[in-house]
Jmol script that loads the backbone (N, CA, C; Angstrom):
load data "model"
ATOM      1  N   UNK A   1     109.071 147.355 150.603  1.00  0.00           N
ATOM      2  CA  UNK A   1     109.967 146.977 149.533  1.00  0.00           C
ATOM      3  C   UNK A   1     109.125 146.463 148.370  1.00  0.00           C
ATOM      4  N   UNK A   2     109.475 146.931 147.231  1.00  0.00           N
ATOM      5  CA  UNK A   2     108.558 146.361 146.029  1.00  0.00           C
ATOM      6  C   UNK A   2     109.369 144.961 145.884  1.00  0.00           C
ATOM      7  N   UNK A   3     108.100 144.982 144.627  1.00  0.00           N
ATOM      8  CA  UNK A   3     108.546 142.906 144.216  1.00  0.00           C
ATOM      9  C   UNK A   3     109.481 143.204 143.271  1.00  0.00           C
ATOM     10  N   UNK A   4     110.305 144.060 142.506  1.00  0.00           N
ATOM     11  CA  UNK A   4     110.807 143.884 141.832  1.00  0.00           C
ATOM     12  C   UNK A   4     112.597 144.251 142.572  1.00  0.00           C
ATOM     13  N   UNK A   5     112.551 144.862 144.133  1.00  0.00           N
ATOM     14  CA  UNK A   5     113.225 145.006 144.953  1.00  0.00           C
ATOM     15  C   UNK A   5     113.938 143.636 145.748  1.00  0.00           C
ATOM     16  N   UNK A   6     112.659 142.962 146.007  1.00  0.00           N
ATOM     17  CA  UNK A   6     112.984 141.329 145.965  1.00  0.00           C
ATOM     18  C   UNK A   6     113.088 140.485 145.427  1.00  0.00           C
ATOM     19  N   UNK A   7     113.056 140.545 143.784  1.00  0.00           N
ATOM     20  CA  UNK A   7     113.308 140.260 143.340  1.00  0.00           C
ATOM     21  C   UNK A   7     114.720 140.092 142.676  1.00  0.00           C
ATOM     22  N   UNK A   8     114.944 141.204 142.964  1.00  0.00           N
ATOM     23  CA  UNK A   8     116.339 141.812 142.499  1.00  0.00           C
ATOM     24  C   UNK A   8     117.273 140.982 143.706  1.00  0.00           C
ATOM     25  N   UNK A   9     117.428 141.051 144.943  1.00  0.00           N
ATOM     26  CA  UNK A   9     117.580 140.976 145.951  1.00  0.00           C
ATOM     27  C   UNK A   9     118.246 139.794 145.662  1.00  0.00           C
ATOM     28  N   UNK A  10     116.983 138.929 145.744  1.00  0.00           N
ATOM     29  CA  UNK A  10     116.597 137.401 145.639  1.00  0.00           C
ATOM     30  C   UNK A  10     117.953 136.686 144.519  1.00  0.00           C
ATOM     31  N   UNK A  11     117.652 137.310 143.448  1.00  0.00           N
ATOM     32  CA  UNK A  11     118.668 136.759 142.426  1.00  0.00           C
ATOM     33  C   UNK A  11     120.237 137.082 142.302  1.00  0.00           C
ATOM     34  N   UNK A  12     120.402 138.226 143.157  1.00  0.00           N
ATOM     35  CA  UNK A  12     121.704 138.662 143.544  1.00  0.00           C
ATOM     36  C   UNK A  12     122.787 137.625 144.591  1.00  0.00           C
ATOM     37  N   UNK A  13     121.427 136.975 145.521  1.00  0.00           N
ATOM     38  CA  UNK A  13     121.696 135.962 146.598  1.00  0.00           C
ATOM     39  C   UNK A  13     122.043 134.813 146.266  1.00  0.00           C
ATOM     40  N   UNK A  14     121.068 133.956 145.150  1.00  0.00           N
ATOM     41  CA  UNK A  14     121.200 132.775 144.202  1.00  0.00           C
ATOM     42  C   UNK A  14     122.632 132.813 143.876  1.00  0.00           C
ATOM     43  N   UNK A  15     123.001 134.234 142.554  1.00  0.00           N
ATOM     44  CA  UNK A  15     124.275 134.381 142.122  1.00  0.00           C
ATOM     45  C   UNK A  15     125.312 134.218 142.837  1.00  0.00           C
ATOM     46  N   UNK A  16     125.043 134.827 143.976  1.00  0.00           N
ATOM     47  CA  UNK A  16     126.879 134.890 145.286  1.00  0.00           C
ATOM     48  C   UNK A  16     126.845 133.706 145.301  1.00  0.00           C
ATOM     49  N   UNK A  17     126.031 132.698 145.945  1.00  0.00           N
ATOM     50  CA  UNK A  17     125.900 131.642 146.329  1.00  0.00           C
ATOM     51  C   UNK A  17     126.577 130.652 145.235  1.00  0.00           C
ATOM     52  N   UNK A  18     125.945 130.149 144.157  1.00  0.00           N
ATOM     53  CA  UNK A  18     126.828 129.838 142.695  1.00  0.00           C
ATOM     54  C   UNK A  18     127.789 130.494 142.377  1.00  0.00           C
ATOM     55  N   UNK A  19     128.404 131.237 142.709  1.00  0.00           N
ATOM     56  CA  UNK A  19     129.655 132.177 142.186  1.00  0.00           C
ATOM     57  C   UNK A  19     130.792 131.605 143.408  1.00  0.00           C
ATOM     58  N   UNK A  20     130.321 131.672 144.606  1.00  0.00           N
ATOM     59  CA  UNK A  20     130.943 131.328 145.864  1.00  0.00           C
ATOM     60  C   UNK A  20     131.401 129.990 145.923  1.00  0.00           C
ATOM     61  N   UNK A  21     130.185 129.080 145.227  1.00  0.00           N
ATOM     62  CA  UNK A  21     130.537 127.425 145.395  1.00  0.00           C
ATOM     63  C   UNK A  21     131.707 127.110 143.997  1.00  0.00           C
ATOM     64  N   UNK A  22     132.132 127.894 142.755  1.00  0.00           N
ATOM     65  CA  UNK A  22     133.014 127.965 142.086  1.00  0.00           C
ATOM     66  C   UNK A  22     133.990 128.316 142.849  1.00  0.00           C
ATOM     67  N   UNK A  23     134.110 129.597 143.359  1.00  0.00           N
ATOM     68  CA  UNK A  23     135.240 130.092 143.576  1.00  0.00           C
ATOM     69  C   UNK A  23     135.936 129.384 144.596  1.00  0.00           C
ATOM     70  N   UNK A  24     134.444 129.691 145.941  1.00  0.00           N
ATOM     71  CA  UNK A  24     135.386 129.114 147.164  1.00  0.00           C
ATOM     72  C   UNK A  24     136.224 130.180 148.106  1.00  0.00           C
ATOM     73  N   UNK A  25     136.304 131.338 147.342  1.00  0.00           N
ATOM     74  CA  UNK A  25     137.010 132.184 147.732  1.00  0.00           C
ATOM     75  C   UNK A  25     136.422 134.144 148.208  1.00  0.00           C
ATOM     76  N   UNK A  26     136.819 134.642 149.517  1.00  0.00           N
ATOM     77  CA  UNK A  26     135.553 135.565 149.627  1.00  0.00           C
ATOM     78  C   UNK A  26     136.580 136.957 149.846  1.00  0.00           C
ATOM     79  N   UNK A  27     137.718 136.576 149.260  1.00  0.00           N
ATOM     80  CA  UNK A  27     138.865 137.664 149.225  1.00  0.00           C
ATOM     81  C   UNK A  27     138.646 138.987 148.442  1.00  0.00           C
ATOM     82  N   UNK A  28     137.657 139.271 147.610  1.00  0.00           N
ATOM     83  CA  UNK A  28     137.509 140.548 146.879  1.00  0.00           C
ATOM     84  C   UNK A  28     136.465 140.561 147.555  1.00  0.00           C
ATOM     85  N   UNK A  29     135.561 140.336 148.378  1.00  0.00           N
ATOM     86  CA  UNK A  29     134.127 140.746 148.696  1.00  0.00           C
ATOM     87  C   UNK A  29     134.332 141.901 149.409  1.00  0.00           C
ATOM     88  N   UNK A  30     135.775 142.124 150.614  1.00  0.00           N
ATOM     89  CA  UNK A  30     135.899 143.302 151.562  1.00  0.00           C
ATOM     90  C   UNK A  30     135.958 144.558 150.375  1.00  0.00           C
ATOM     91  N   UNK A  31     136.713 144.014 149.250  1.00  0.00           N
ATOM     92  CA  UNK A  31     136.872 145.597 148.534  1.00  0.00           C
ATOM     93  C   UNK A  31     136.335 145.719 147.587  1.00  0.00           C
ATOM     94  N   UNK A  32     134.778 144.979 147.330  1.00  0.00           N
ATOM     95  CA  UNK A  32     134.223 145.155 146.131  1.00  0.00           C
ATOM     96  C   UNK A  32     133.011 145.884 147.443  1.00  0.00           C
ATOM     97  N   UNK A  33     132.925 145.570 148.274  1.00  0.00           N
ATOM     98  CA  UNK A  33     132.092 146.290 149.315  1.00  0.00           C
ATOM     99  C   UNK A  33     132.413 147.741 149.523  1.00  0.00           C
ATOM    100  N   UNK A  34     133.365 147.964 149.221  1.00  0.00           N
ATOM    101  CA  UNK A  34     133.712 149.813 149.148  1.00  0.00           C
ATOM    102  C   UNK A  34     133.421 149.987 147.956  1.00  0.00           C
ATOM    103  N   UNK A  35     133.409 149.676 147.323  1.00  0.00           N
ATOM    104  CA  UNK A  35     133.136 150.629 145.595  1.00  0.00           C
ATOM    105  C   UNK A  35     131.825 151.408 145.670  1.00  0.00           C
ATOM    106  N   UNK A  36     130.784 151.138 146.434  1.00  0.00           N
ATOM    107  CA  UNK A  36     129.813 152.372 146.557  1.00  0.00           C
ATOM    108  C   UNK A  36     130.513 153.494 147.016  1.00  0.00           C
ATOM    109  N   UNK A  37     130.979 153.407 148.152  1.00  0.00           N
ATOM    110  CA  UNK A  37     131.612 154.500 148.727  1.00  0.00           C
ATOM    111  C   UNK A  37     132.652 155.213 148.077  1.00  0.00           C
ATOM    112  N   UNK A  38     133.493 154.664 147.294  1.00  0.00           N
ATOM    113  CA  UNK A  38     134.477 154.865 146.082  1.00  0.00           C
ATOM    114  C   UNK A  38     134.060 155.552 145.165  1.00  0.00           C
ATOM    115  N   UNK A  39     132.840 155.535 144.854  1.00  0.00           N
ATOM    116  CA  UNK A  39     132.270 156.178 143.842  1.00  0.00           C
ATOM    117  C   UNK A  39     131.690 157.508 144.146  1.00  0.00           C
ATOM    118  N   UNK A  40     131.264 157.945 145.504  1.00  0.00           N
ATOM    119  CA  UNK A  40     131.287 158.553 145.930  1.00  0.00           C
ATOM    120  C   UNK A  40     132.013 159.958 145.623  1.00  0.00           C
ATOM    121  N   UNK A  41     133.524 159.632 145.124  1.00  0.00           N
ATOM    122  CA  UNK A  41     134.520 160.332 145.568  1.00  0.00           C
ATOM    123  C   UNK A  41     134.121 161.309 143.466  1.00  0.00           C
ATOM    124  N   UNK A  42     133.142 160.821 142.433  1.00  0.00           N
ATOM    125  CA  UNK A  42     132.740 161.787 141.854  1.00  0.00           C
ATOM    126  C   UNK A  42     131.927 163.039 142.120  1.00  0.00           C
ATOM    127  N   UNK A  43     131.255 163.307 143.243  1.00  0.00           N
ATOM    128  CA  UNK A  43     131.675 164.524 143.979  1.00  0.00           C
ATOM    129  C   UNK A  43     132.621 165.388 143.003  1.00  0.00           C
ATOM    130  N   UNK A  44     133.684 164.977 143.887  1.00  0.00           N
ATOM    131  CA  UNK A  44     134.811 165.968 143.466  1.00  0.00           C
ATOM    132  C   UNK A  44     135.175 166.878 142.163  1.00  0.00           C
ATOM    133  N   UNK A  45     134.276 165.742 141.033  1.00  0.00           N
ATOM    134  CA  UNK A  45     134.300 166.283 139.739  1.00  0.00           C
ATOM    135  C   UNK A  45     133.202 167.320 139.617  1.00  0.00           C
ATOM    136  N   UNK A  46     131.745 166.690 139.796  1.00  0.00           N
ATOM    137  CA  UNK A  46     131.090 167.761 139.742  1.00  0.00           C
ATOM    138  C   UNK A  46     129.783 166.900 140.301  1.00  0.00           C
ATOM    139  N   UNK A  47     128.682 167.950 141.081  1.00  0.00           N
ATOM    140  CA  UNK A  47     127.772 167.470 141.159  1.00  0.00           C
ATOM    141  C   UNK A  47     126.932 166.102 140.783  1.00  0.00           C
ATOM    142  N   UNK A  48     126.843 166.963 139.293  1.00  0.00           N
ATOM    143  CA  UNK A  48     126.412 165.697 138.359  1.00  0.00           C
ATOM    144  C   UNK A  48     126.679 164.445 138.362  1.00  0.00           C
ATOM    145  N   UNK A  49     128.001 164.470 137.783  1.00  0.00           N
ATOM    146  CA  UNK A  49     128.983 163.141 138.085  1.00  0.00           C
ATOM    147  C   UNK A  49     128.818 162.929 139.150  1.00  0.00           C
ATOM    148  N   UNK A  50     128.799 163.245 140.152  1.00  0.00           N
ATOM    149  CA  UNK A  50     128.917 162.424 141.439  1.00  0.00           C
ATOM    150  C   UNK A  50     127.391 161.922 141.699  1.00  0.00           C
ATOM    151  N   UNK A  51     126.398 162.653 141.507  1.00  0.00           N
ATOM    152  CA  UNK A  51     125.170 161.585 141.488  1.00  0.00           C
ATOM    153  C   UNK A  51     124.969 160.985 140.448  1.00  0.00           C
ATOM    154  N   UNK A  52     125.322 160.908 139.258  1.00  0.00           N
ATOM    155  CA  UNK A  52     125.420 159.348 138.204  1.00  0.00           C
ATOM    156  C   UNK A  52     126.957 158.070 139.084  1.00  0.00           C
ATOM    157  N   UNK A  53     127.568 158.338 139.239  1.00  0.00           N
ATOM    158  CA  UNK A  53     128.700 157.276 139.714  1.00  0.00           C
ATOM    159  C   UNK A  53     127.836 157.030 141.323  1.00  0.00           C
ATOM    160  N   UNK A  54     127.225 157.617 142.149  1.00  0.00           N
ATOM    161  CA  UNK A  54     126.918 157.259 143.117  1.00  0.00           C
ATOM    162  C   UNK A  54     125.580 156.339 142.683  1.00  0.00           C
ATOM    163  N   UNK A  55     124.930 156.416 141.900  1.00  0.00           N
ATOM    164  CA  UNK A  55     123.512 155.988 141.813  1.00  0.00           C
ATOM    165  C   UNK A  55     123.820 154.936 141.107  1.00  0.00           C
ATOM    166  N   UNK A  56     124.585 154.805 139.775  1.00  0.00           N
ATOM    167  CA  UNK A  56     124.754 153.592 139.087  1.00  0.00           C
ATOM    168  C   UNK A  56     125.867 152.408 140.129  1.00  0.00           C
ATOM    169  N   UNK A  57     126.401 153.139 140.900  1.00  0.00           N
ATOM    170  CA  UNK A  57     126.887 152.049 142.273  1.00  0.00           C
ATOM    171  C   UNK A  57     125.812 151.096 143.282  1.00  0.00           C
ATOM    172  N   UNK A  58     125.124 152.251 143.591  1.00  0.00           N
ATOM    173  CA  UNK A  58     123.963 151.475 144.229  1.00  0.00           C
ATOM    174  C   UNK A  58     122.961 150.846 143.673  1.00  0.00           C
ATOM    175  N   UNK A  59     122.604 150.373 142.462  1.00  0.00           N
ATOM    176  CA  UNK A  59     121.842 149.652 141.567  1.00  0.00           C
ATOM    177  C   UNK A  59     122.575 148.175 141.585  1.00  0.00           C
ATOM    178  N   UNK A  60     121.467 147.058 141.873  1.00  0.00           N
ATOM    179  CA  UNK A  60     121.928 146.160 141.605  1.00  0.00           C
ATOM    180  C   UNK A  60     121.949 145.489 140.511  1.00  0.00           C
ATOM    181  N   UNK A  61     121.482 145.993 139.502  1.00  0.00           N
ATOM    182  CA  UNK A  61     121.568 145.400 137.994  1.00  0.00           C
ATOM    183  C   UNK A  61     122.475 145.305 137.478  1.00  0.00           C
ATOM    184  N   UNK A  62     123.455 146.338 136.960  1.00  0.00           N
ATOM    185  CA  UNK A  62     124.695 145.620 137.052  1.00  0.00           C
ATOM    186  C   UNK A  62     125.221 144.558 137.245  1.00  0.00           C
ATOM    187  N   UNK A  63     125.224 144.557 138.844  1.00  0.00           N
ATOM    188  CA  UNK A  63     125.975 143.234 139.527  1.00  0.00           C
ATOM    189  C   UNK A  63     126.005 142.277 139.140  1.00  0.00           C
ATOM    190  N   UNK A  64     124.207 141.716 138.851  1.00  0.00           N
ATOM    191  CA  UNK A  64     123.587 140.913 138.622  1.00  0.00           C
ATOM    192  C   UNK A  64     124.181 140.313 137.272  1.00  0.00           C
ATOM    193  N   UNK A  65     124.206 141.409 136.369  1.00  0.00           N
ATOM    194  CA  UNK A  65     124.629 141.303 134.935  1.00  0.00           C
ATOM    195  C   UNK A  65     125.869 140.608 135.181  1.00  0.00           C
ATOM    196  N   UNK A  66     127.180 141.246 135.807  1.00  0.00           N
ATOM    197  CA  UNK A  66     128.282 140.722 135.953  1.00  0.00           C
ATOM    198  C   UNK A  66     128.281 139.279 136.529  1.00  0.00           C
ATOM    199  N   UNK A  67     127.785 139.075 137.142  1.00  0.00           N
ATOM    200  CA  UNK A  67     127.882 137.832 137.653  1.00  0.00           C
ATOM    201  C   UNK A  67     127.232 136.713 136.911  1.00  0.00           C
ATOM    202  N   UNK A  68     126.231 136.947 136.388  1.00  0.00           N
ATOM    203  CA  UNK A  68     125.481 136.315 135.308  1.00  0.00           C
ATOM    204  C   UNK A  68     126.518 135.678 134.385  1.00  0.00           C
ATOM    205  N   UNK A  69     127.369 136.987 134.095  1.00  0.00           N
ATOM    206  CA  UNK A  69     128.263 136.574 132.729  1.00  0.00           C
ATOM    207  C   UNK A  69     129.355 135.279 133.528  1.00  0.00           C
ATOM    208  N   UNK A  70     129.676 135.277 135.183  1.00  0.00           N
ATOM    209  CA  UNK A  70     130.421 134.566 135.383  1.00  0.00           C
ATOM    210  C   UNK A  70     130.243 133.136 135.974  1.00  0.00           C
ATOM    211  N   UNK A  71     128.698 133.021 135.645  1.00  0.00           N
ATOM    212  CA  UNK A  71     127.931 131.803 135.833  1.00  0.00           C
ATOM    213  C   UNK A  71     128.536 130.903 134.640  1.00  0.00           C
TER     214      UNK A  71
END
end "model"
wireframe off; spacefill off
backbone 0.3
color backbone group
């Protein structure tokens, strides 16, 4: 795993953790846990699309971003 893999990792963990001690609450985690697989379903459109919606799912930068904003 690179350092910028654990890194990534690392700060994703921090975030739940601070996001979790706000909320308190772990009720969207079951169905924010399918949205890789959800995304998946661009396939159907076309190749392409389905490996951009599958790949920008599995990136954790994003996430990171989002949650950032809800720090």
């Amino acid at each position: 795993m690179t350092k910028v893999y654990r890194y990534e990792y690392a700060s994703l963990s921090i975030a739940l953790l601070i996001v979790y001690s706000h909320m308190g609450n772990w009720v969207l985690i079951p169905i924010l846990y399918l949205i890789p697989d959800i995304t998946a379903l661009g396939f159907f459109v076309s190749t392409k699309t389905g490996e951009k919606t599958y790949n920008l799912s599995h990136t954790l930068l994003l996430p990171i971003i989002l949650l950032s904003g809800r720090l």
